[in-house]
C-alpha atoms as an extended CHARMM CRD file, in Angstrom:
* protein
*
       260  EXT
         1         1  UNK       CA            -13.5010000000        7.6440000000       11.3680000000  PROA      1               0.0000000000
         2         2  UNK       CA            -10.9780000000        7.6640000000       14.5280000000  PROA      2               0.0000000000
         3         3  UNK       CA             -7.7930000000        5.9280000000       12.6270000000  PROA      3               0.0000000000
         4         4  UNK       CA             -4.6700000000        4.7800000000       14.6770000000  PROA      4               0.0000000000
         5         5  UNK       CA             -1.1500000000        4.4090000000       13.8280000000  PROA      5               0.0000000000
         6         6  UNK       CA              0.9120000000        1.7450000000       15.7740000000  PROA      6               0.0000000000
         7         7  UNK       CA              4.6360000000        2.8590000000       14.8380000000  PROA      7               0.0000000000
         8         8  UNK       CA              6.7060000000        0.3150000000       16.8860000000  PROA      8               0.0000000000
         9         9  UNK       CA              9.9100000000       -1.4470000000       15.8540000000  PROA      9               0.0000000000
        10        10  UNK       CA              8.8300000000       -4.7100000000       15.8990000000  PROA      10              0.0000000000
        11        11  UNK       CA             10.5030000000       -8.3790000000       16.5990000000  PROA      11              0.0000000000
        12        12  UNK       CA             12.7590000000       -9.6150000000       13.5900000000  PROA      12              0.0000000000
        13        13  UNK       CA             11.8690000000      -13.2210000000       12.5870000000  PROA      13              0.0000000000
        14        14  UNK       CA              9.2500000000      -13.6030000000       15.5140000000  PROA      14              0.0000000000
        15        15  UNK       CA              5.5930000000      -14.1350000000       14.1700000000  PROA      15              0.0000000000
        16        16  UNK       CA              4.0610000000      -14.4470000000       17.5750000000  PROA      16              0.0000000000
        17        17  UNK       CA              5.6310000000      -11.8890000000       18.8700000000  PROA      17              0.0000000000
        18        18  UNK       CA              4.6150000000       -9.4200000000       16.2620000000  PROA      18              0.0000000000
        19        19  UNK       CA              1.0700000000      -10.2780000000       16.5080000000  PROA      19              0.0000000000
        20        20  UNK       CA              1.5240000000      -10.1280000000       20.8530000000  PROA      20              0.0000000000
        21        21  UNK       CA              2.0000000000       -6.4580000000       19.7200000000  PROA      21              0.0000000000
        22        22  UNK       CA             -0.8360000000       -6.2760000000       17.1790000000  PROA      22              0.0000000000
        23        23  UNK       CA             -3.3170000000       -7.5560000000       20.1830000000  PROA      23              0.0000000000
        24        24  UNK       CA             -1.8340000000       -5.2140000000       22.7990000000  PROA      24              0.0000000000
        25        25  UNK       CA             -1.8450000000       -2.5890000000       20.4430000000  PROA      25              0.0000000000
        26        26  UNK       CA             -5.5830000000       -3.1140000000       18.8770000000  PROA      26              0.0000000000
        27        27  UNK       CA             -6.5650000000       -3.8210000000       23.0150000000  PROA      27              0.0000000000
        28        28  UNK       CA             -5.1740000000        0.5070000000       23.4640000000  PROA      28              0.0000000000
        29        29  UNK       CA             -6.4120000000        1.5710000000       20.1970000000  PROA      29              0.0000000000
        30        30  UNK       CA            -10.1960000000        0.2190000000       20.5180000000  PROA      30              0.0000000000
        31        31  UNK       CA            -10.1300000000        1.7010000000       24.1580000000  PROA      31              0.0000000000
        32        32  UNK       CA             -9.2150000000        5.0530000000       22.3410000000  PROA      32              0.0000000000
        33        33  UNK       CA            -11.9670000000        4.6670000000       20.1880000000  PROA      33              0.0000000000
        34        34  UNK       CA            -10.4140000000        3.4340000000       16.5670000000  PROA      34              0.0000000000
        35        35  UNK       CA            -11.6150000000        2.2850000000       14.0600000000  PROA      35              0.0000000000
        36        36  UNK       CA             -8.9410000000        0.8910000000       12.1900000000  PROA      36              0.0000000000
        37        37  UNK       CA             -5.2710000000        0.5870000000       13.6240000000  PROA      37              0.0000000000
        38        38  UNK       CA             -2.9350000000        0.5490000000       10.7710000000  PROA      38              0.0000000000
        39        39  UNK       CA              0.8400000000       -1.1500000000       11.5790000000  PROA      39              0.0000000000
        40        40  UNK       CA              4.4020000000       -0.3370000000        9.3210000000  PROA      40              0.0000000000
        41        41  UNK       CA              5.6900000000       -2.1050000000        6.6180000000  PROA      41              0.0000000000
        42        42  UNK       CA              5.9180000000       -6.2080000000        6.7710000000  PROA      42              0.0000000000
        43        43  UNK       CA              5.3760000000       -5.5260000000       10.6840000000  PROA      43              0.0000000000
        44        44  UNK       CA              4.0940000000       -8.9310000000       10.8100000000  PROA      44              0.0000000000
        45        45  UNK       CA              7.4200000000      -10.8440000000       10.6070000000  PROA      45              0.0000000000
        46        46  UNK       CA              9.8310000000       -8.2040000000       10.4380000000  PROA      46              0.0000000000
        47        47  UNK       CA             11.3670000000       -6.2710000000        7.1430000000  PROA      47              0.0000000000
        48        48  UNK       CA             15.0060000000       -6.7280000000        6.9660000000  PROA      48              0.0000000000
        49        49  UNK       CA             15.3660000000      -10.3710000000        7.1780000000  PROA      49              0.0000000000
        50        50  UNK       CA             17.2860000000      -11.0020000000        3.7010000000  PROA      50              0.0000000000
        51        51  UNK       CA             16.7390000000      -14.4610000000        2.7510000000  PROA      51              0.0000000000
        52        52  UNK       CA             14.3250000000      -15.3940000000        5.8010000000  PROA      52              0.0000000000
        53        53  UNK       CA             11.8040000000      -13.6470000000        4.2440000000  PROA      53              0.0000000000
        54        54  UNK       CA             11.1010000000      -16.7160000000        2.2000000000  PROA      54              0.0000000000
        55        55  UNK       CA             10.4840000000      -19.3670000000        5.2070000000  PROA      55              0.0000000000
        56        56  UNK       CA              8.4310000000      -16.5800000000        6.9170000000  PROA      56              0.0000000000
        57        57  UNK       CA              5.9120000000      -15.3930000000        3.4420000000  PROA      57              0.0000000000
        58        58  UNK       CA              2.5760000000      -16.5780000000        4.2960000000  PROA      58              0.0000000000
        59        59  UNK       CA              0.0140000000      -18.0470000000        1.8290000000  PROA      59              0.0000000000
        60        60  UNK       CA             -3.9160000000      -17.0740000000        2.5350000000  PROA      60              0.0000000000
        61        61  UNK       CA             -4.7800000000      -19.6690000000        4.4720000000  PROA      61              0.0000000000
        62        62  UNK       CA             -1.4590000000      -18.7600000000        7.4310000000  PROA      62              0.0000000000
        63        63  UNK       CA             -2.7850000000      -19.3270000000       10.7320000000  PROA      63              0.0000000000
        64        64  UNK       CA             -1.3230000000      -15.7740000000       11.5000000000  PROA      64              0.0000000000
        65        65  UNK       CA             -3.3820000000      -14.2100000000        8.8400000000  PROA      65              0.0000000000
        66        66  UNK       CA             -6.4070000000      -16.4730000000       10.2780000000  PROA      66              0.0000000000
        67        67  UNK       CA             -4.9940000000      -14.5880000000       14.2690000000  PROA      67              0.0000000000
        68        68  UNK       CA             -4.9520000000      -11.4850000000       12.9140000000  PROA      68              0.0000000000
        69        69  UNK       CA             -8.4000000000      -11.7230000000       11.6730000000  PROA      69              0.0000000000
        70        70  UNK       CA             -9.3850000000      -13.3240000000       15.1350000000  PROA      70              0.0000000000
        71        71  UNK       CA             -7.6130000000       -9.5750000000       17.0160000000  PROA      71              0.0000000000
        72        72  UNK       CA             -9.7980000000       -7.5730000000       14.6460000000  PROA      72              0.0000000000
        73        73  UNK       CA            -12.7770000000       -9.0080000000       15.4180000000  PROA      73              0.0000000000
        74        74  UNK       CA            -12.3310000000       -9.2530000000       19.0740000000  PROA      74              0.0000000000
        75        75  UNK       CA            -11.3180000000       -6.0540000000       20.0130000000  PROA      75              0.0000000000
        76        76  UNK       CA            -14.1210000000       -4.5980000000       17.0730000000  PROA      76              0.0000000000
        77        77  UNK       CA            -11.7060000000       -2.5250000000       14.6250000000  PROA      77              0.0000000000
        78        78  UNK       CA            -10.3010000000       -2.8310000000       11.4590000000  PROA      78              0.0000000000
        79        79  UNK       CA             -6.8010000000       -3.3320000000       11.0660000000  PROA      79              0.0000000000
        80        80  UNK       CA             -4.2030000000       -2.6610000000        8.6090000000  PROA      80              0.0000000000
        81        81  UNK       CA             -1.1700000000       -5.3850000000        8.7000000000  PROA      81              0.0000000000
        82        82  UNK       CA              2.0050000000       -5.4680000000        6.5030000000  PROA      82              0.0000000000
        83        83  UNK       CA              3.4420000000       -8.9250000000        5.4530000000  PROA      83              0.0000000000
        84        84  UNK       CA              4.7850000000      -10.7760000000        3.0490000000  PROA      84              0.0000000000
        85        85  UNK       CA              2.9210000000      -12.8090000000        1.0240000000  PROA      85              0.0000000000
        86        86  UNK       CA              3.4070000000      -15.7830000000       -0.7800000000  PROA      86              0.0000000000
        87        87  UNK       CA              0.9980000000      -16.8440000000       -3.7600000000  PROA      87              0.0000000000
        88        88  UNK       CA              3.0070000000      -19.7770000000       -5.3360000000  PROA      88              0.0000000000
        89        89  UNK       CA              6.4820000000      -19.5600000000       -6.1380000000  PROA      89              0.0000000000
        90        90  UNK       CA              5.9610000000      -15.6140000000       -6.0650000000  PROA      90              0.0000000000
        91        91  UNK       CA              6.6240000000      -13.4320000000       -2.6690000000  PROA      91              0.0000000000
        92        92  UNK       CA              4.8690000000      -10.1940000000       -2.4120000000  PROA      92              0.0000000000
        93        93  UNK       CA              5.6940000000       -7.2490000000       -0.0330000000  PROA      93              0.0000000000
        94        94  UNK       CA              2.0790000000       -6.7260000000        0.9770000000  PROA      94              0.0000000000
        95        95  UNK       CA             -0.4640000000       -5.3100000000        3.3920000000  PROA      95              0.0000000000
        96        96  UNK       CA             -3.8910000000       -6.9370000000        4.5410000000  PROA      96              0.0000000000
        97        97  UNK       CA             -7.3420000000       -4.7450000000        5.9190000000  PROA      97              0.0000000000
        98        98  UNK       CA             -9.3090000000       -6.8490000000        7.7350000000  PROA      98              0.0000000000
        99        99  UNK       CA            -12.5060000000       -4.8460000000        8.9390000000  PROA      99              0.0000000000
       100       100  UNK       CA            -14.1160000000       -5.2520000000       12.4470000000  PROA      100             0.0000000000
       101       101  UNK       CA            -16.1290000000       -8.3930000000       11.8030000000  PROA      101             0.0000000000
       102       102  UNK       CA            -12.3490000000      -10.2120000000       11.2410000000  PROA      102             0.0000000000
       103       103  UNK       CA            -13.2230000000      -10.4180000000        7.7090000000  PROA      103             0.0000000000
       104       104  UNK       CA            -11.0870000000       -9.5410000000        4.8150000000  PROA      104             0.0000000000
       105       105  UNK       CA            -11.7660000000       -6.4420000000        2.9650000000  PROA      105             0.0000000000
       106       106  UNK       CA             -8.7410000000       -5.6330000000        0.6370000000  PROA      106             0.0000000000
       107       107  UNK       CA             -5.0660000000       -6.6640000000        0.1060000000  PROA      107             0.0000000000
       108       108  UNK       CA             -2.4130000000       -4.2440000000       -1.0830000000  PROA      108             0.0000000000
       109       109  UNK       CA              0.6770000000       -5.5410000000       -3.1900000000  PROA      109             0.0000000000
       110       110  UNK       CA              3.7470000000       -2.8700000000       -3.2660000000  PROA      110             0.0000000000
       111       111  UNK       CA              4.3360000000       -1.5110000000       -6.5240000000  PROA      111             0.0000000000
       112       112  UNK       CA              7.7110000000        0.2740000000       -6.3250000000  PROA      112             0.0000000000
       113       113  UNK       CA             10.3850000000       -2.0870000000       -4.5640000000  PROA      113             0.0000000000
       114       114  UNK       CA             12.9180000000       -0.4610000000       -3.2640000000  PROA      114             0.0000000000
       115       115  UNK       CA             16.3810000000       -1.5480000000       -2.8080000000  PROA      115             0.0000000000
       116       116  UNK       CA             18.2370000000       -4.5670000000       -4.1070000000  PROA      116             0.0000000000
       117       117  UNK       CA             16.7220000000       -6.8020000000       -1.1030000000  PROA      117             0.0000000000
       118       118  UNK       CA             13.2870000000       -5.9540000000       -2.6080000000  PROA      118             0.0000000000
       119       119  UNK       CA             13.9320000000       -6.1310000000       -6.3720000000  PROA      119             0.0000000000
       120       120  UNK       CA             15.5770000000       -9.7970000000       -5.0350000000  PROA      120             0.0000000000
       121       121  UNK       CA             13.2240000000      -11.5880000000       -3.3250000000  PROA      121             0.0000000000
       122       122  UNK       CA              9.2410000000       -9.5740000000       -4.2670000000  PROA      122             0.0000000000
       123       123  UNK       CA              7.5870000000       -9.2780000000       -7.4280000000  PROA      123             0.0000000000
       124       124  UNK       CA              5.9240000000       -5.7120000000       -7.7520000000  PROA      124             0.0000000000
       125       125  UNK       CA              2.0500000000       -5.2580000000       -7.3550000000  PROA      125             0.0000000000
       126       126  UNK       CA              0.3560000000       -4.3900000000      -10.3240000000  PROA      126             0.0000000000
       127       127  UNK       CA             -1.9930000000       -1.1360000000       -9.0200000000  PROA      127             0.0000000000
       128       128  UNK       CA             -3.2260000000        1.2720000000       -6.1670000000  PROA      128             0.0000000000
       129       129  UNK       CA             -5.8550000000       -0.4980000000       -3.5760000000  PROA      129             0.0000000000
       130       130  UNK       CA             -8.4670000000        0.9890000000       -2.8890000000  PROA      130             0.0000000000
       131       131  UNK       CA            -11.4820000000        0.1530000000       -0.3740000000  PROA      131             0.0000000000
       132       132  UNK       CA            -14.4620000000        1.3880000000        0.9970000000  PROA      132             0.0000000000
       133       133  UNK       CA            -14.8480000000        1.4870000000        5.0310000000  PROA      133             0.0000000000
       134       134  UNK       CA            -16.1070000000        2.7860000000        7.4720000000  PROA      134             0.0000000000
       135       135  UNK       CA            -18.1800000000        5.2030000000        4.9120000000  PROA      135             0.0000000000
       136       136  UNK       CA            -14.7880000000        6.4510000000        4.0200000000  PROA      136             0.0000000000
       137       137  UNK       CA            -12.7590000000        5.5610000000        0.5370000000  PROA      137             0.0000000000
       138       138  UNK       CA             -9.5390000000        4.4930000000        1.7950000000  PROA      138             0.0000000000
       139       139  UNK       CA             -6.4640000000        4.1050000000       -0.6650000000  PROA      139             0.0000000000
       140       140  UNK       CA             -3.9930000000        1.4850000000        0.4360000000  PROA      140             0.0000000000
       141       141  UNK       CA             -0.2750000000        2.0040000000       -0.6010000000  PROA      141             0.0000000000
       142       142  UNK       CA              3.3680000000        0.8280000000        1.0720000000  PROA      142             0.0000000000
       143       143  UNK       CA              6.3180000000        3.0950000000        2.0850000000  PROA      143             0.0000000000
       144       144  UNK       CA              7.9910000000        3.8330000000       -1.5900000000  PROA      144             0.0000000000
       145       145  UNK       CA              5.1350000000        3.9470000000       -3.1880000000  PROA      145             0.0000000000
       146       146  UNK       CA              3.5580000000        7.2790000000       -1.8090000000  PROA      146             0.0000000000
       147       147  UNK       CA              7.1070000000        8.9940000000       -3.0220000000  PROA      147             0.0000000000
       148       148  UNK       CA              5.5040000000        8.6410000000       -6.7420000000  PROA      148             0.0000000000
       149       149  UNK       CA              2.9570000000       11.2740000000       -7.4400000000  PROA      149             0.0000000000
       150       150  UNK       CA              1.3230000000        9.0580000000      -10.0010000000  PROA      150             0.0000000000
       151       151  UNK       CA              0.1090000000        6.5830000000       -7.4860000000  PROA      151             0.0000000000
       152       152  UNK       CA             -1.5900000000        8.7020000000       -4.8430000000  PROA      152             0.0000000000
       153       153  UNK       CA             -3.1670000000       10.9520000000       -7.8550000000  PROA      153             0.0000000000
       154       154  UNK       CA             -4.5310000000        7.4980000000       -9.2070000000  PROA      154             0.0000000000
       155       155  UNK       CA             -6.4370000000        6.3000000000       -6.2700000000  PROA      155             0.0000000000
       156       156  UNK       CA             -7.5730000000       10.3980000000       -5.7140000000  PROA      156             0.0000000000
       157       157  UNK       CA             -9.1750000000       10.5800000000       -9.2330000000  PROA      157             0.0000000000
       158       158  UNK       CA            -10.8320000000        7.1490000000       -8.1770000000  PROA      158             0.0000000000
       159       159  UNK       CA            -12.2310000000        8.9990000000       -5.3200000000  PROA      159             0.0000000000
       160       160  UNK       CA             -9.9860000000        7.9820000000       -2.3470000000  PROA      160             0.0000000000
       161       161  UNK       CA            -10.6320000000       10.0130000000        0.9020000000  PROA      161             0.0000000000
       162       162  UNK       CA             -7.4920000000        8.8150000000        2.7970000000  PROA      162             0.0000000000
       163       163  UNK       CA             -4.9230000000        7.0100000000        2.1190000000  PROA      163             0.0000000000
       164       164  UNK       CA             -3.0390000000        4.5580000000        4.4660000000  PROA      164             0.0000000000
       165       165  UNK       CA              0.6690000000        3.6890000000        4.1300000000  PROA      165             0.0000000000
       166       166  UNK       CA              2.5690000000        0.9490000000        6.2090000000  PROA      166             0.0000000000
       167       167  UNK       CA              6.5230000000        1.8590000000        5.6070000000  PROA      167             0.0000000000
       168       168  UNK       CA              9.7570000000        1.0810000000        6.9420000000  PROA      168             0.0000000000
       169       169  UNK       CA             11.5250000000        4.3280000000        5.9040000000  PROA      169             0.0000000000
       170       170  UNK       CA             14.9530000000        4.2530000000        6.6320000000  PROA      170             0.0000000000
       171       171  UNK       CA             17.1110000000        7.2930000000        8.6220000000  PROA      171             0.0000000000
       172       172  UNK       CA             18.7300000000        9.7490000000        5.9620000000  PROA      172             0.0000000000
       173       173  UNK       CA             15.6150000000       10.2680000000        3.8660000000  PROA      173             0.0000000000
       174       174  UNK       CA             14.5010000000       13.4430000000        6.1750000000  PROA      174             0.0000000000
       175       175  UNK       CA             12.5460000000       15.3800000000        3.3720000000  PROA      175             0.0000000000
       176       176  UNK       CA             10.0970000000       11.5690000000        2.8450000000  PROA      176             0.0000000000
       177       177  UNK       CA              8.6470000000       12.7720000000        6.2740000000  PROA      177             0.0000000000
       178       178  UNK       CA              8.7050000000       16.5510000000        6.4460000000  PROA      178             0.0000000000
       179       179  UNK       CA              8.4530000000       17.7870000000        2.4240000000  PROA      179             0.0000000000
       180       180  UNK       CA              6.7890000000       14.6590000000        0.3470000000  PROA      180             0.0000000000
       181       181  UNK       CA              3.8600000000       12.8530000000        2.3230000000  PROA      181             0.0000000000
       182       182  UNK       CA              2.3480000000       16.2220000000        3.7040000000  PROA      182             0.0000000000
       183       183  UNK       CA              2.3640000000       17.6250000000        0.0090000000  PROA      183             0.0000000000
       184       184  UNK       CA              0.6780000000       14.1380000000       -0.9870000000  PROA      184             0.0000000000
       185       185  UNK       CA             -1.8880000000       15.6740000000        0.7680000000  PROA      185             0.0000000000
       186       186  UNK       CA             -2.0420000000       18.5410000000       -0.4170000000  PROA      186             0.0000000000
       187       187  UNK       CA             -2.0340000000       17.9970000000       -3.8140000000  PROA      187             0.0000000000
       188       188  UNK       CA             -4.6150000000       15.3260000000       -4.0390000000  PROA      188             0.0000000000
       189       189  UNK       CA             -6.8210000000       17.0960000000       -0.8840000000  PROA      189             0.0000000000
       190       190  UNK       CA             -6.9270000000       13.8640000000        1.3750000000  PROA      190             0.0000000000
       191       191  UNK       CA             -6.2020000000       12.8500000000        4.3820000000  PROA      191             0.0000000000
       192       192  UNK       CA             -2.8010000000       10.5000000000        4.1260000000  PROA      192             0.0000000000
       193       193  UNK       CA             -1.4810000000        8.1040000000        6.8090000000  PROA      193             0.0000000000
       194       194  UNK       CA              1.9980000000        6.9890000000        7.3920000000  PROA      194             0.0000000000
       195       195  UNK       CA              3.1330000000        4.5270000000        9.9590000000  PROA      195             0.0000000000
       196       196  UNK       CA              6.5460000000        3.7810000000       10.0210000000  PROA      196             0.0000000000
       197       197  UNK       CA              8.6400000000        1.4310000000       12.0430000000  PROA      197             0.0000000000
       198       198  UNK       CA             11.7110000000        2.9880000000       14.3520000000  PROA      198             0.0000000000
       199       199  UNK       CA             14.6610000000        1.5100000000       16.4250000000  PROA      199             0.0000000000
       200       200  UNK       CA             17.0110000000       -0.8480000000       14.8480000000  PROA      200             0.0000000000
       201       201  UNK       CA             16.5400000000       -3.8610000000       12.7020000000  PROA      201             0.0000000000
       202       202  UNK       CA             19.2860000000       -5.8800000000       11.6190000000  PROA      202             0.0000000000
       203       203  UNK       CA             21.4370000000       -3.3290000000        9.6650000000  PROA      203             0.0000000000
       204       204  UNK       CA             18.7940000000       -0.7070000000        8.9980000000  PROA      204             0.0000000000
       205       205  UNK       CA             17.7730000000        2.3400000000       11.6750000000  PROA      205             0.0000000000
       206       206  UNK       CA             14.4250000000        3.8960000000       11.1950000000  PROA      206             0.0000000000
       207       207  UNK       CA             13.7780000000        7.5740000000       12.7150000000  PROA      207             0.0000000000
       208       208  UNK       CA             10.1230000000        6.5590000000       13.5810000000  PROA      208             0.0000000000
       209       209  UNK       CA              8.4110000000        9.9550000000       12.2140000000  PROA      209             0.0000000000
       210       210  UNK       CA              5.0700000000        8.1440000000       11.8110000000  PROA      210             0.0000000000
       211       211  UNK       CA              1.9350000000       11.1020000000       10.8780000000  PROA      211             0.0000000000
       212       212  UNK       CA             -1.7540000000       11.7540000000        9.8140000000  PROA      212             0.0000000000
       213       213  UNK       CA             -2.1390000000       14.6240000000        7.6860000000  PROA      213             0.0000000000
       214       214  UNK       CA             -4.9930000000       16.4670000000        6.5050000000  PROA      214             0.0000000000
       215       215  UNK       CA             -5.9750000000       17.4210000000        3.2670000000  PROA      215             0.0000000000
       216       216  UNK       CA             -4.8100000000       20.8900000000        3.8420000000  PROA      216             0.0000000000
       217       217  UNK       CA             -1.3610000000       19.3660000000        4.3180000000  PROA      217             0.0000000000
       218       218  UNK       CA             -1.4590000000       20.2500000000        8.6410000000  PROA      218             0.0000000000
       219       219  UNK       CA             -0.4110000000       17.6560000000       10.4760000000  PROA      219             0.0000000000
       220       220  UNK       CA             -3.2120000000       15.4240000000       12.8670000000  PROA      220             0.0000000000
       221       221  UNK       CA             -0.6790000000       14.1880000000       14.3570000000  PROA      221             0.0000000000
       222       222  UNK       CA              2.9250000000       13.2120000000       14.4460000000  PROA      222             0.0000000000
       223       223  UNK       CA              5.3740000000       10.8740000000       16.5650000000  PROA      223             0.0000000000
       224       224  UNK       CA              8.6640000000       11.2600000000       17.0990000000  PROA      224             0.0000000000
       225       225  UNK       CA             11.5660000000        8.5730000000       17.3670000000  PROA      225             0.0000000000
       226       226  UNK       CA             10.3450000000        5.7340000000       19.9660000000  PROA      226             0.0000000000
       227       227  UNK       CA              7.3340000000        3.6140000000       19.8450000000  PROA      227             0.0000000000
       228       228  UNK       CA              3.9510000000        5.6370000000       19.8910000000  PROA      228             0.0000000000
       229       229  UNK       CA              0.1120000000        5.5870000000       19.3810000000  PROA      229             0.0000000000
       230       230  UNK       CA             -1.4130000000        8.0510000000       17.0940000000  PROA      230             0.0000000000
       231       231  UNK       CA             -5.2120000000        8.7520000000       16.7660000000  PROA      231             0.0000000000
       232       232  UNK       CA             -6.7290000000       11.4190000000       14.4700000000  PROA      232             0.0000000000
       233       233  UNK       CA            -10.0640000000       12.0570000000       13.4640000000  PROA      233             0.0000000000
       234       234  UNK       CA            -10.6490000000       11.6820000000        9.2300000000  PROA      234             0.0000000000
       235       235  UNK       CA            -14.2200000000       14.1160000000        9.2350000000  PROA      235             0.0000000000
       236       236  UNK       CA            -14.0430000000       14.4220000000        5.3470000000  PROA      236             0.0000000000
       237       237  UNK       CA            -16.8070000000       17.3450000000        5.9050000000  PROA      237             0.0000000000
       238       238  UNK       CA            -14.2120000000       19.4780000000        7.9700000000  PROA      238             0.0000000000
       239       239  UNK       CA            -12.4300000000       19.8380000000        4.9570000000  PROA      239             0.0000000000
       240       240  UNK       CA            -14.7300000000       21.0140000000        2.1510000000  PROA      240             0.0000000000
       241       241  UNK       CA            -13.3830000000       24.8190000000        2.1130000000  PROA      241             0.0000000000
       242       242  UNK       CA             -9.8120000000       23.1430000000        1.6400000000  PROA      242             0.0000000000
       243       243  UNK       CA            -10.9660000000       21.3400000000       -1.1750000000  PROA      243             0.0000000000
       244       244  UNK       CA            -13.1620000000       24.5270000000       -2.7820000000  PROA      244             0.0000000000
       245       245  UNK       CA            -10.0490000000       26.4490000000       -2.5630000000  PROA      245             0.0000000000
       246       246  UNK       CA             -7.5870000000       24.1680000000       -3.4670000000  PROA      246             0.0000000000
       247       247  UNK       CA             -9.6650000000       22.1350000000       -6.6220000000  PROA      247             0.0000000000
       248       248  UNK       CA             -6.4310000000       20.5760000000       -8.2090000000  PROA      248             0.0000000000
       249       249  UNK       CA             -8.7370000000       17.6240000000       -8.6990000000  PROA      249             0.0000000000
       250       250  UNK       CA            -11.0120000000       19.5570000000      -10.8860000000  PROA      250             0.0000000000
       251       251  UNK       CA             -9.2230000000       22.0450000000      -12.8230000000  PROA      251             0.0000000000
       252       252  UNK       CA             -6.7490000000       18.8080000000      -13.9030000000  PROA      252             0.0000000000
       253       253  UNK       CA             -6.6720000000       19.1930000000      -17.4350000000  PROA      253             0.0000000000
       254       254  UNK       CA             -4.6130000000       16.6110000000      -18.7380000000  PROA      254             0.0000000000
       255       255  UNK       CA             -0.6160000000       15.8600000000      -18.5470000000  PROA      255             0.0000000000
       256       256  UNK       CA              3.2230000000       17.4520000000      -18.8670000000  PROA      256             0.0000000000
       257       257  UNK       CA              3.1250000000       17.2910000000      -22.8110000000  PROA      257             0.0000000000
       258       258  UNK       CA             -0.4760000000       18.9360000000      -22.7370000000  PROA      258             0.0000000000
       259       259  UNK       CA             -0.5620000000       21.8640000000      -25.3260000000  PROA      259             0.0000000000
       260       260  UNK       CA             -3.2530000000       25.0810000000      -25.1560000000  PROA      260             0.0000000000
């Protein structure tokens, strides 16, 4: 699979705007030769909105949802779009893959909320996603949820290849980018993806840092501060020595309090 990462910073409060981007965007990636284009964290209507977040949560049947299905389908990729959702009186920070037929194949919930604007105004998921596409098992997570090791080993034992994580990581957490997400990797022996937004929203900076790494923990690819397109190739077979070398998978042997 030939995966893209849009990092980009977005338009604060401006639906049609955002999903402008998300055509232009799918238009370069398809012409690359994607197959799925995967956008940062509640990219959709922006992330640090504060209360607006609440007039801008969409229910499943949003005509943007219903667009973004429409941009999939005509420019033949899947894509991978953060939001918020709304499902009653409940608002969930959550992410949407709709395949290349514009239909929808899997919706991601965040399960760690970060921050007191999170913990205010979403109510946490309840698991890891995980899909099938493309012939690949895909794991679906959102920005602080990779930084638990519990999560990413979850959807690994259930036999994710790679997973993909829309975030809006803030400047000052250096070590998220450079130390945690390629050792995510590493550890589980998958490919991980992490799109992140940069420039400034509101009162938040992001440092853009967007990468693909492989299962040996190299990096596919890597942007630095200002918007960017990254493509990478996921060829799970290229990896198979990594994985008989490295079998954390299969010598696991059970937990921290585990006695010989």
């Amino acid at each position: 699979m030939r995966l893209a990462l849009r990092q980009h910073p977005g338009t604060p409060g401006e639906v049609a705007a955002n999903l402008a981007e998300v055509e232009q965007a799918a238009a370069r990636a398809a012409g690359e030769g994607a197959e799925l284009l995967v956008l940062p964290e509640l990219f959709l209507t922006g992330y640090d909105l504060g209360a607006a977040v609440t007039g801008l949560a969409m229910a499943e049947d949003d005509p943007a949802l219903a667009t973004l299905e429409e941009i999939a389908e005509r420019h033949g990729l899947a894509i991978l779009a953060g939001y918020p959702e709304r499902e009653g009186e409940r608002l969930y920070n959550a992410a949407l893959l709709v395949d290349a037929a514009g239909r929808r194949r899997g919706r991601h919930r965040k399960l760690q909320l970060w921050g007191d604007y999170e913990r205010r105004f979403f109510t946490p998921g309840r698991s890891p996603t995980l899909v099938e596409l493309g012939g690949l098992k895909l794991g679906i997570l959102i920005c602080y949820d990779v930084e638990f090791p519990e999560t990413v080993r979850a959807l690994a034992l259930a036999g994710a290849q790679a997973v993909l994580v829309p975030t809006a990581l803030m400047v000052g957490y250096p070590r998220v980018l450079d130390l945690l997400v390629p050792a995510r990797a590493y550890e589980n022996q998958l490919f991980l993806a992490y799109c992140n937004r940069c420039g400034a929203e509101a009162s938040l900076r992001y440092p853009g840092g967007s990468r693909i790494v492989a299962p040996d923990g190299s990096l596919l690819a890597r942007a630095e501060k200002g918007a960017d397109l990254l493509l990478a190739d996921l060829d799970w077979a290229a990896y198979a020595g990594s994985r008989e070398a490295n079998p954390f998978l299969e010598a696991l042997r059970g937990g921290p309090l585990m006695q010989d």
